[in-house]
MARLUM-136230 format. One line per field, with one value per residue (C-alpha): z, y, x negated; residue in one letter. Coordinates in steps of 0.05 Angstrom, whole numbers. Each point is the difference from the previous one (the first is absolute). Layout:
N
Z = [Z_...]
Y = [Y_...]
X = [X_...]
rest = [A_...]
END
This chain:
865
Z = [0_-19_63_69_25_36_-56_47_62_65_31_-61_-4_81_-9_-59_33_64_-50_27_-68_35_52_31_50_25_-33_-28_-82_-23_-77_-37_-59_-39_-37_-56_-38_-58_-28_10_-28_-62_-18_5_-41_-58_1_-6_21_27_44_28_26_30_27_35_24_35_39_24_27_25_38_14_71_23_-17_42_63_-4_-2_60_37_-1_-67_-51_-72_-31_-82_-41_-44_-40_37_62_57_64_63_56_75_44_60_25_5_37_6_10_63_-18_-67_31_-42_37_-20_-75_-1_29_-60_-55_24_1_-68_-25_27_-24_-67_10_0_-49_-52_38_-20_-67_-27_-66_-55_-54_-59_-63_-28_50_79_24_67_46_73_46_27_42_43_56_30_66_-12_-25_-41_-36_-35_-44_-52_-52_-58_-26_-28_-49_42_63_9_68_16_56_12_45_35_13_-66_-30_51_0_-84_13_42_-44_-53_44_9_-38_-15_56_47_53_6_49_2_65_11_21_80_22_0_-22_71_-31_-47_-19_-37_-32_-19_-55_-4_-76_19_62_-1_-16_40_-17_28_-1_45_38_64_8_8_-3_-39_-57_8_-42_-46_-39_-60_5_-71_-20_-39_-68_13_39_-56_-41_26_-13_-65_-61_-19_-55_50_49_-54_-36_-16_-12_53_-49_-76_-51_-20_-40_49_2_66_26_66_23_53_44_53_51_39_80_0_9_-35_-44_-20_-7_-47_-39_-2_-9_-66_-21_-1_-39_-50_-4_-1_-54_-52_15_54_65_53_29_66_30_19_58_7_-33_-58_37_-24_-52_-31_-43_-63_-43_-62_-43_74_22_-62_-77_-42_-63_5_67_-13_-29_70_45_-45_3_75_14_-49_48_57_-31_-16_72_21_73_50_12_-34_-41_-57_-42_-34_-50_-42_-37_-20_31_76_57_24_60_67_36_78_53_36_52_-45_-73_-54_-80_-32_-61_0_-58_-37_-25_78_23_-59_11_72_-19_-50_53_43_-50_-35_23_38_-43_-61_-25_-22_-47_-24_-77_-6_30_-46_-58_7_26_-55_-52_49_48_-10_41_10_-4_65_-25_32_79_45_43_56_-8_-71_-30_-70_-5_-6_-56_41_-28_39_-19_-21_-21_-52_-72_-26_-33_-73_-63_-39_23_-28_-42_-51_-54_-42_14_0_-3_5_-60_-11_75_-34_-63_53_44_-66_-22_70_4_-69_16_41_-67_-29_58_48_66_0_58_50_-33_58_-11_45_11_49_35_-46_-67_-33_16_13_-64_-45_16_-4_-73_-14_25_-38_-74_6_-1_-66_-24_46_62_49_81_49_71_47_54_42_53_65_46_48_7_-11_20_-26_-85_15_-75_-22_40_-28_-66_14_38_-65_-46_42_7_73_34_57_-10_-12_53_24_-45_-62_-3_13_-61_-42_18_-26_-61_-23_22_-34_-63_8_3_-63_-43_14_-66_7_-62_36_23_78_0_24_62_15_-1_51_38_0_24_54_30_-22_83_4_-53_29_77_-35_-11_69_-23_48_-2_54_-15_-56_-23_28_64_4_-17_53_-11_-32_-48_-15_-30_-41_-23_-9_-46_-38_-8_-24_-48_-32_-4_-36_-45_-18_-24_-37_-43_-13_-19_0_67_27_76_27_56_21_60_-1_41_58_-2_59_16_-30_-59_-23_19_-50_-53_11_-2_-61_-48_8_-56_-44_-69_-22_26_-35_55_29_64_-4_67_10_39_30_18_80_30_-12_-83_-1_-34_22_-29_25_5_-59_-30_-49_-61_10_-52_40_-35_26_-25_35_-3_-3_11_-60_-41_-9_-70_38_58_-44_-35_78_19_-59_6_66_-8_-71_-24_-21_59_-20_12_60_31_-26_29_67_-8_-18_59_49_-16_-12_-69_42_-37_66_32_-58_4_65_-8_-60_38_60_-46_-37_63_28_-56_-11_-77_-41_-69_-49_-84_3_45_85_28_76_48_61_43_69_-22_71_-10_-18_-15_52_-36_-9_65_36_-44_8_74_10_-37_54_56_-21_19_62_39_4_-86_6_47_-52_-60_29_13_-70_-30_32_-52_-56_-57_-1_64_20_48_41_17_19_54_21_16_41_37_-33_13_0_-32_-53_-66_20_6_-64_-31_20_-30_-52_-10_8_-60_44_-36_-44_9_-54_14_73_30_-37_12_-44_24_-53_3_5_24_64_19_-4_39_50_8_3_59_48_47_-29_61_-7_-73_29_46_-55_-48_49_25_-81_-16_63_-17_-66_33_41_-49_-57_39_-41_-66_10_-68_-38_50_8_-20_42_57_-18_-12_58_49_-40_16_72_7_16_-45_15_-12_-72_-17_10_-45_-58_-11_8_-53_-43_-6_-16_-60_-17_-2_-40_-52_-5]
Y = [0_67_35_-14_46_-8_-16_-16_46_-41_6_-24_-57_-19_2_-49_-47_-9_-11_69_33_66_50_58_44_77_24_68_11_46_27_20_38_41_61_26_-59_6_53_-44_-66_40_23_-65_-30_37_-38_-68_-56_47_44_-59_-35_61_17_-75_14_65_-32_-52_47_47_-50_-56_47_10_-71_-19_44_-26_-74_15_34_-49_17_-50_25_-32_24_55_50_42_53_-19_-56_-12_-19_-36_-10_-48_25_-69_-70_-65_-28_70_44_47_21_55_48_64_-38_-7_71_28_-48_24_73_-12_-29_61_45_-35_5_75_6_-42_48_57_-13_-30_54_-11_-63_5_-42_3_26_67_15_-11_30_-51_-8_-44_-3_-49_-15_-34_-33_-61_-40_-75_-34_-72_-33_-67_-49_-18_-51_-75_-52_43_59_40_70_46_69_49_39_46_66_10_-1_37_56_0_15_55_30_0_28_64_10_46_-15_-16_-13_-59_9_-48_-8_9_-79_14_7_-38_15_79_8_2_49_67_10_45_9_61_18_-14_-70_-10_-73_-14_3_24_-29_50_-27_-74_6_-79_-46_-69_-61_-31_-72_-36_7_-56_-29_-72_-30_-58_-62_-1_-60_52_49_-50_7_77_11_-40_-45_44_59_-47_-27_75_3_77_54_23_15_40_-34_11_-3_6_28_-10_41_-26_60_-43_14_-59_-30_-4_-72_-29_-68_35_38_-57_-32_60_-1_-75_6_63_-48_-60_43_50_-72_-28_52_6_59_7_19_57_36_19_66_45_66_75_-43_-42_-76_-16_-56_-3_-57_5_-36_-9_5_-35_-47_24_-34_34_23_35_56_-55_-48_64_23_-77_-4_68_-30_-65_45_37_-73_-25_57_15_27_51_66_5_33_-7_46_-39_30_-27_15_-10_5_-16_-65_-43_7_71_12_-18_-60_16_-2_-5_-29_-15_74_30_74_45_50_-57_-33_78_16_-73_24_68_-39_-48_59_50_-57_-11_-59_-65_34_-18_56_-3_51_8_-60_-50_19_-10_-70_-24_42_-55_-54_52_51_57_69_65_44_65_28_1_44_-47_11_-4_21_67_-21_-16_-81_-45_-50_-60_-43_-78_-29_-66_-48_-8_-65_-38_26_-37_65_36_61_-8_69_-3_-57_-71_-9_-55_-57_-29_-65_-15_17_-35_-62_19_4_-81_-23_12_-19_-66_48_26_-66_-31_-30_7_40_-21_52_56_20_84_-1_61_40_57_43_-29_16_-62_35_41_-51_-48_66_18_-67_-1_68_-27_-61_47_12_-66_-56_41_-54_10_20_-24_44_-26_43_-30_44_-7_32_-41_-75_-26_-57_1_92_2_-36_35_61_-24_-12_66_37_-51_2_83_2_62_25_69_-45_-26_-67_0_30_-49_-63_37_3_-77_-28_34_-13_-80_-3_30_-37_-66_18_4_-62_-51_-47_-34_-25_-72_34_57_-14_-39_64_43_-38_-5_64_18_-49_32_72_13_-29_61_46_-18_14_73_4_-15_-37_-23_-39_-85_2_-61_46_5_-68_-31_-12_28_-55_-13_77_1_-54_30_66_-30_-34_56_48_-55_1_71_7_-64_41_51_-29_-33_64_39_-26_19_27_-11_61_-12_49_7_-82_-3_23_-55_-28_-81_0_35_-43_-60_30_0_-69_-11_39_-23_-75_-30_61_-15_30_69_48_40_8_26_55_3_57_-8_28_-49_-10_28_-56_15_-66_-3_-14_-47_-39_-72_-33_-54_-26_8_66_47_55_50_47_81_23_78_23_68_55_10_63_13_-4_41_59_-6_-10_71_34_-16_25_71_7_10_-37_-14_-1_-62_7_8_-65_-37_40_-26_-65_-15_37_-35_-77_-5_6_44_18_24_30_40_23_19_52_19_17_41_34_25_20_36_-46_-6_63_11_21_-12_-32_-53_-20_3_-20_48_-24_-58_-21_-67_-22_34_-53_11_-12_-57_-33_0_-25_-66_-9_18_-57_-52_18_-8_-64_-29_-30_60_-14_-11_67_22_-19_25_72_2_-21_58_45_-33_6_-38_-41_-22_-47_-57_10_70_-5_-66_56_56_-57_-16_-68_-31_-75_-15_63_-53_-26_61_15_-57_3_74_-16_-54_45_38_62_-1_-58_-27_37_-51_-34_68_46_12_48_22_-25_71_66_20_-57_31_69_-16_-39_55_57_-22_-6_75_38_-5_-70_-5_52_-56_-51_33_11_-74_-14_50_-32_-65_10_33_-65_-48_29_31_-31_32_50_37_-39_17_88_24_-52_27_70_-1_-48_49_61_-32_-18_81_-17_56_5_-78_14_52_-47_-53_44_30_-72_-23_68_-14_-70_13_64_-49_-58_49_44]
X = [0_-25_21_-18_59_66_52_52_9_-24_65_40_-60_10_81_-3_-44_54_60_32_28_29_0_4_-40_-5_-58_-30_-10_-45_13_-69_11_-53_17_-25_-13_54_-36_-60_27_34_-73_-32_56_-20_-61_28_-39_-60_48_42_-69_-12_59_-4_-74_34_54_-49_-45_53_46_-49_-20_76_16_-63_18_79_-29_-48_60_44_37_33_-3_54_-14_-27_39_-40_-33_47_4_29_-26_43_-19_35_17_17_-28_12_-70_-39_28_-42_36_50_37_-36_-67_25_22_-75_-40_51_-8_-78_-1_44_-50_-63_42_15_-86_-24_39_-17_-72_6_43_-6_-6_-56_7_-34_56_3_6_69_34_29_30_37_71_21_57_19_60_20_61_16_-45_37_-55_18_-33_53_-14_-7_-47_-13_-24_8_-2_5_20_12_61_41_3_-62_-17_54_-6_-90_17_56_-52_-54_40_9_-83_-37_-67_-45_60_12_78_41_71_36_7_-71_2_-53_-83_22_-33_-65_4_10_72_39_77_13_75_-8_-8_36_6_-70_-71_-61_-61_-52_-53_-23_-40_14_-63_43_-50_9_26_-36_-66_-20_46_31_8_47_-24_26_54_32_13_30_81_-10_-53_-9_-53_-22_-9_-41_-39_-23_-77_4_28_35_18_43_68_58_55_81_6_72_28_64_38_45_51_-19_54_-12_7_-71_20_42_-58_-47_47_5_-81_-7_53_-45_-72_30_28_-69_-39_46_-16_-81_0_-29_37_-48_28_67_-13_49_-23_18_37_44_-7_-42_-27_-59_-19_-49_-3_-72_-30_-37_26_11_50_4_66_14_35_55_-13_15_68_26_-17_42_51_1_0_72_31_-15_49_-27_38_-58_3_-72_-28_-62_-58_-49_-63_-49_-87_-59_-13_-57_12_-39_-11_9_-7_-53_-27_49_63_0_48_8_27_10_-30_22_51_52_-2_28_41_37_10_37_37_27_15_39_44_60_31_6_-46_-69_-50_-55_-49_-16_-55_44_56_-47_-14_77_29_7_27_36_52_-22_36_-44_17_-35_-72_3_-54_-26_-50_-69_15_-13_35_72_1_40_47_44_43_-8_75_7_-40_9_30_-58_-6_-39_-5_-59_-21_-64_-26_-41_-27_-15_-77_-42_44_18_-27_32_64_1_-18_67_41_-32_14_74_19_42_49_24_5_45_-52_-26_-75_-22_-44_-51_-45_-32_-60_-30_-43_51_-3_-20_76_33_71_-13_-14_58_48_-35_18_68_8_-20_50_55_26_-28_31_40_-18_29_-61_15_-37_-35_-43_-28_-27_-61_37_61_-10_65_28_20_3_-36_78_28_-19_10_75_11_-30_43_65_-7_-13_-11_-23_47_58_45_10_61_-27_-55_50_38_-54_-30_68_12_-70_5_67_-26_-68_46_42_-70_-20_12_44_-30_-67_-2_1_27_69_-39_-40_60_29_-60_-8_75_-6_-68_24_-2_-71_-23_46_-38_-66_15_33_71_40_73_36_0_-37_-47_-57_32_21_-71_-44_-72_-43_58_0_-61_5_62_-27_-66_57_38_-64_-24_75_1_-69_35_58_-27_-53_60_21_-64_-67_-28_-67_-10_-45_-37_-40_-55_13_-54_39_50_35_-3_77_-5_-68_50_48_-45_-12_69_22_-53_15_52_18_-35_74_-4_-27_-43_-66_-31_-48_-48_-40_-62_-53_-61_-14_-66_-45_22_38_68_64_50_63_19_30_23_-66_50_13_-40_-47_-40_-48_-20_-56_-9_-74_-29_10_-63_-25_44_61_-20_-18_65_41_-31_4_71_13_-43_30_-69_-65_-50_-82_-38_-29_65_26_-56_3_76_-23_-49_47_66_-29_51_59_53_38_-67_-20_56_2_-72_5_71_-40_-67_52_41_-74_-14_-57_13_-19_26_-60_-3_73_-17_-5_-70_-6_-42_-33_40_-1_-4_23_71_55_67_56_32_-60_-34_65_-7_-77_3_55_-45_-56_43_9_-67_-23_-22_-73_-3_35_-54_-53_33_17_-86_-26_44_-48_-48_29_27_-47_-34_-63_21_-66_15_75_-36_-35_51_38_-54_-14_68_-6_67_-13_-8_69_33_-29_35_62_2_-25_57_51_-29_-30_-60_-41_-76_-43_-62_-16_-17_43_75_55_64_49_39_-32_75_-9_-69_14_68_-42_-49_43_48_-59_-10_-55_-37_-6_-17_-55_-30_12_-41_-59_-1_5_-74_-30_23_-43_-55_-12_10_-36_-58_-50_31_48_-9_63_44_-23_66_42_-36_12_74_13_-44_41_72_-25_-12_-77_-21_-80_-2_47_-53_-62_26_39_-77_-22_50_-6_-85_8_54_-62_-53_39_20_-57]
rest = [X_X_X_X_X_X_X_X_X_X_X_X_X_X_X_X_X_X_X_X_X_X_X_X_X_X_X_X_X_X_X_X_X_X_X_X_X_X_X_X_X_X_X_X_X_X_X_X_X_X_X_X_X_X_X_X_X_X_X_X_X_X_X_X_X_X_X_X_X_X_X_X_X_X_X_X_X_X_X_X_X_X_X_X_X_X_X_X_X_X_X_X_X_X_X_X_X_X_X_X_X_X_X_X_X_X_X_X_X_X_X_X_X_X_X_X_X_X_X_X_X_X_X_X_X_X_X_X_X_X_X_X_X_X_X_X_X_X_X_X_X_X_X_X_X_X_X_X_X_X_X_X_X_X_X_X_X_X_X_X_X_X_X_X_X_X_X_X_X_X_X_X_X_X_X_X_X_X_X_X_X_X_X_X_X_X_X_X_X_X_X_X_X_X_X_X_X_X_X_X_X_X_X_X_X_X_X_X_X_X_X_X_X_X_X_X_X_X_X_X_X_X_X_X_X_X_X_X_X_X_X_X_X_X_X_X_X_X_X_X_X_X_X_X_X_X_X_X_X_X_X_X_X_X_X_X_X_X_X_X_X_X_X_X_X_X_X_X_X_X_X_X_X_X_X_X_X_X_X_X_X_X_X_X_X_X_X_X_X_X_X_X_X_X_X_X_X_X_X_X_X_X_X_X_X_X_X_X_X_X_X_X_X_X_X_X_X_X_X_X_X_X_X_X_X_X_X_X_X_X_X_X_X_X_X_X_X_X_X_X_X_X_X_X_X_X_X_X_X_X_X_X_X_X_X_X_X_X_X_X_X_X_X_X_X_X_X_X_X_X_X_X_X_X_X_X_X_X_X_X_X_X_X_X_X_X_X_X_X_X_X_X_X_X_X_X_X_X_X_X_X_X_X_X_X_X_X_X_X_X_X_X_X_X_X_X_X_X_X_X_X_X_X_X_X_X_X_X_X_X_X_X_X_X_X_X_X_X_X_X_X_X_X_X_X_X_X_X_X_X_X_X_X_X_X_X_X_X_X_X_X_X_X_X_X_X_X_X_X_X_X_X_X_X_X_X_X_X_X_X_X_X_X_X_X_X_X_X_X_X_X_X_X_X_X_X_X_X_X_X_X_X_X_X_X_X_X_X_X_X_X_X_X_X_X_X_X_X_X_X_X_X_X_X_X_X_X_X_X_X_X_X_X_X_X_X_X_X_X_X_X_X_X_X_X_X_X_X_X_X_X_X_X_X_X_X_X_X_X_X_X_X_X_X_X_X_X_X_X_X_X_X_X_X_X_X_X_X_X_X_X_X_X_X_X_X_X_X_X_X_X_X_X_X_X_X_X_X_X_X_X_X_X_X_X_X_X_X_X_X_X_X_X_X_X_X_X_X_X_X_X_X_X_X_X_X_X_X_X_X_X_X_X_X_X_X_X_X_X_X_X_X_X_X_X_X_X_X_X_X_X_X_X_X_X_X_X_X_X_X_X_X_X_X_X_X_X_X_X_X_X_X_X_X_X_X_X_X_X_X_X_X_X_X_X_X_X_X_X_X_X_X_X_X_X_X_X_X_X_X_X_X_X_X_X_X_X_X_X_X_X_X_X_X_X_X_X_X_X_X_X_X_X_X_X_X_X_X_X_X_X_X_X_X_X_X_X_X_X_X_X_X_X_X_X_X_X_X_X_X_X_X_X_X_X_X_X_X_X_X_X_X_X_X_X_X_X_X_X_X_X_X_X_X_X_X_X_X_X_X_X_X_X_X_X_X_X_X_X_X_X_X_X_X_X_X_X_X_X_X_X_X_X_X_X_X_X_X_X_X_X_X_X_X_X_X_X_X_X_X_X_X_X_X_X_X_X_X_X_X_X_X_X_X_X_X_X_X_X_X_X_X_X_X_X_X_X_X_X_X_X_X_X_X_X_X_X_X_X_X_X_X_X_X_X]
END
């Protein structure tokens, strides 16, 4: 584990342990909040991935000494927001006689004060970016404190709530800067200070001075063993090799109005983790304070999938359909954030620091009850899947611009007809090959299974739509849509969602309207059936008798129907009957082209479907079209079938260069020179969707210059990569074994190309390096050049690798990289001058870049003289 810190508050930790899952004591709570840093975080968020490091590297080093001198007084810190945290002091416990309330309320006042100077002193915040103002205000309240740790299996979470806590962040909100303000619940320890009551705040106190010499209670840290984390964090969070690294991340804020039941609650919680884990998200904090209830998930943290904006919008859907009793609402952004560890050995946790994390707040904050929120960048990528409503520009603070806000509706019915532009590039011969393949549906026969493997990316969905687009006119064959989802894997949902698109369901319908329009589409779809076929009339009636078993698919119920009357194993034999029949039937009406697309993502049913609907049909005039991407390791994927059923494979390769110039010419309208095609060429790896994206992203950037008719590119920051494309890439490397990640994220700091002998050295001569080498290497991260020589197969994957890592870490990478060479090569270090030069220049060792750029300058003088 990367951290030696306190994940999990002690008390939370000691609770656990005894099987006690709530309580409640009298304690004090002390709210820490530090002004002046929106101005400060706005700044630094101008400055992307630079500015959000630092902005990280400040909070550490400004709350690290208050968290420190909470912990030694006694204090439980139960989470971080932002530039914010609380700190709660039990004024009660049954094995310690010593914990009083008056003795809370002297260490909470003492911490407030030794707060109160630290600012004093400091004043000010220098970045590299400019000198900043800053101060404190904090505020402090006694009352009830109910503490509880909700959850499942799956995960448990804890919180703190109560009056203390509401009242300490009332009170704070009524400091100016540099204030210690108490609210008048405070009546104990007051004694030992110097107050003040103004009539502008009469129900408020303002400590002004502390002439109190009370200890602290404690002064070294006690850690827990990993095992112990594991109810509360994730095993990818316990497992991290860096402190931290930059993410693209769906933050999600839920506001909630809690209900004073404690079990009541915990169920509430509980539902709220399964359905957050069910969809890919971590379930962060729940957080009681200034906002009220909220609870935090996170989804590409501290895991990527590469669609989480689409994860986050289907788990707030999930969370509308389970229709709690709780009043909540939702905010949800999208882009890049700080992600790791953030706190002190005392008390730390796994954040998210960064301009989307507040902006998702606000957003949970101004929506109304029942609504989800979403800024511009979200809305972007749920657009074609989502309908979303556009609510006008909101001031928000923290803000100084007026901010775009849409509120997230409902989801799309699944649609083959995606919107492609311009011409169809570089795929021909792949096409004729489509066209050969599914000849015997136009002369009355079953095709069998045509399997388009592809890289993501590679045009897969494009070519099988180009395809699909040519045959009209010619034969007007029936495509049968089915997309099937990463996200939801339920059993037969791609069929499903073929028969709500082919029966007109719709979510903006009633229950009514789409009963309506499922039986005057099955009646018609019954009258086209030809009676003249050998089986038709025996499909008809099959299909009238399991009309209920369709109708049950699309969530169609009527009372004693077959469906009803079935019990479960019999209904899905009955329901695989009834699909094959329907494919059947309409196959003797039209020939019939069965879409399948992401196949890869198919659930145990529907690969038992296919199974089932490919065996004894040499009479129907159909085939199944499976669209596939190849797993990790490069190996393809296809189903279990009969040995008489016909399967045919298209592999899409990369685009050669031809095609790529003619792709961007396309999209900039103009001719690009030939260096920018092979800068294209290199950069993208031959995939047309990265391509894309890339000269998208250098156009947008102004990167591309117009000069005699034609594009030019000026100079890149080669390790920029384009939103689309790093969430994909990130989500492959999240997929390997930690440690394989470990070693792949160090050998970007090498290069493209990297010697095995100097990566050994950088890790310090791990033993079990050659098979972590390996096994990257056979999930097609990178290929072995010669025995000592290693390439990564994408420059996209390394430069995705590379650039999520902190800056300051790539810093020390790059030194341990030159003095790896230096003592290794010491004998001979004149091949590898400039290697030491720009690793010693990235590591910010400028004398030591100096030396070996003249080094490297006088040996290129003397070869060439």
């Amino acid at each position: 584990m990367i951290t030696n810190g306190n994940l999990v508050p002690d008390f939370i930790q000691t609770q656990f342990q005894k099987g006690q899952l709530s309580g409640s004591f009298q304690g004090v709570a002390l709210f820490v909040d530090i002004a002046g840093f929106t101005p400060l975080t706005e700044t630094l968020a101008q400055f992307h991935r630079d500015g959000a490091e630092a902005l990280t590297l400040i909070l550490t080093e400004t709350l690290s000494p208050h968290i420190r001198e909470a912990y030694r007084r006694g204090g439980i810190i139960p989470l971080f927001a932002g530039d914010s945290f609380i700190a709660i002091f039990p004024g009660e416990s049954p094995d310690n006689p010593k914990i009083t309330l008056l003795n809370a309320a002297r260490q909470a006042i003492q911490t407030a004060f030794a707060m109160q100077r630290f600012f004093q002193s400091k004043g000010s915040i220098t970045t590299p970016y400019g000198a900043f103002d800053v101060g404190i205000k904090i505020g402090l309240a006694i009352g009830d404190v109910q503490w509880g740790i909700p959850g499942n299996d799956i995960q448990r979470a804890f919180y703190f709530r109560g009056s203390a806590i509401d009242r300490c962040a009332k009170a704070q909100e009524q400091a100016a800067i540099g204030e210690i303000i108490a609210d008048t619940s405070f009546t104990v320890g007051l004694e030992y200070c110097t107050t003040a009551v103004s009539d502008a705040r009469p129900d408020n106190i303002q400590l002004l001075e502390c002439h109190d010499t009370i200890e602290p209670i404690r002064d070294f840290v006690s850690t827990q063993e990993t095992k112990a984390y594991q109810p509360f964090i994730p095993e990818p969070i316990l497992h991290m090799t860096a402190h931290a690294e930059f993410r693209e991340v769906a933050p999600v804020f839920i506001s909630f109005e809690a209900p004073d039941d404690v079990e009541e609650f915990h169920v509430f919680v509980s539902s709220v983790i399964t359905l957050a884990n069910k969809y890919g998200g971590y379930f962060s904090q729940i957080e009681f304070g200034d906002k009220g209830g909220v609870f935090v998930i996170l989804f590409g943290a501290p895991v990527a999938y590469e669609n989480q904006v689409e994860r986050a919008a289907e788990f707030l859907h999930s969370m509308k359909r389970h229709n709690f009793t709780e009043r909540w609402r939702a905010g949800m952004t999208f882009g890049i954030v700080w992600a790791g560890i953030r706190g002190s050995a005392e008390r730390c946790e796994y954040g998210t620091v960064g301009d989307m994390v507040n902006l998702s707040a606000r957003l949970a904050m101004k929506a109304d009850w029942g609504k989800i929120w979403v800024n511009e960048s979200a809305n972007t990528r749920l657009k074609q899947k989502y309908w979303l409503g556009a609510l006008g520009q909101f001031s928000l603070k923290g803000k100084q611009k007026t901010v775009p806000i849409y509120q997230l509706l409902y989801k799309k019915e699944a649609s083959q007809d995606a919107f492609y532009q311009g011409d169809f590039i570089g795929r021909e011969s792949e096409l004729e090959n489509l066209y050969a393949c599914t000849s015997p549906i136009f002369n009355g026969r079953f095709g069998g299974i045509i399997y388009v493997h592809g890289e993501t990316g590679m045009g897969k969905s494009r070519l099988v739509h180009e395809f699909r687009r040519r045959l009209i006119g010619k034969h007007y064959p029936i495509t049968l849509y089915c997309p099937a989802e990463e996200i939801i894997r339920t059993s037969l949902n791609p069929f499903k969602s073929l028969l709500r698109a082919y029966f007109r369901q719709s979510a903006e319908k009633t229950r009514s309207e789409n009963l309506d329009s499922f039986n005057n589409v099955f009646d018609y779809f019954i009258q086209q059936i030809p009676g003249s076929h050998t089986q038709g009339a025996e499909i008809k009636q099959e299909l009238i008798r399991t009309q209920s078993i369709l109708a049950a698919m699309i969530d169609i119920y009527w009372p004693d129907s077959l469906y009803e009357r079935l019990e479960p194993k019999l209904r899905f034999e009955n329901t695989l009957a009834a699909l094959k029949n329907f494919v059947k039937a309409a196959a003797l009406t039209r020939p019939v082209i069965l879409h399948i697309e992401n196949a890869h993502w198919l659930d145990t049913d529907s690969r038992q479907m296919l199974t089932w609907l490919t065996r004894n049909v040499a009479e129907y005039p159909f085939i199944i079209i499976c669209v596939n991407r190849y797993q990790d390791d490069g190996t393809i994927i296809e189903f279990e079938v009969d040995p008489d059923v016909q399967q045919h494979r298209i592999e899409l390769e990369r685009v050669n260069k031809s095609s790529i110039q003619q792709m961007a010419a396309q999209i900039l309208k103009k001719p690009i020179d030939p260096q920018a095609v092979t800068f294209l060429a290199n950069k993208s790896d031959g995939n047309p969707f990265f391509l894309e994206q890339l000269v998208l992203d250098l156009y947008e950037q102004g990167i591309f210059v117009e000069e005699d008719g034609r594009y030019h590119l000026q100079t890149v920051n080669e390790e920029d990569i384009p939103s689309n494309i790093n969430t994909l890439l990130l989500s492959r490397l999240d997929r390997l074994e930690t440690e394989v990640k470990h070693v792949v994220n160090t050998a970007t700091v090498l290069g493209q190309e990297f010697e095995l002998r100097i990566l050994s050295q950088m890790l310090s001569g791990d033993p079990q390096l050659t098979q972590k080498v390996q096994i990257a290497e056979k999930k097609q991260v990178w290929v072995e050049k010669d025995r000592l020589h290693y390439l990564f197969q994408s420059t996209l994957l390394r430069d995705a690798a590379y650039s999520m890592q902190l800056r300051g870490h790539l810093r020390q990478l790059h030194q341990k990289a030159a003095e790896g060479i230096e003592a290794l090569f010491a004998d001979d270090l004149a091949p590898y001058y400039s290697d030491l030069a720009y690793h010693y220049d990235k590591a910010n060792k400028s004398n030591n870049a100096v030396i070996w750029y003249q080094k490297a300058g006088e040996l290129a003088a003397n070869r060439y003289a």
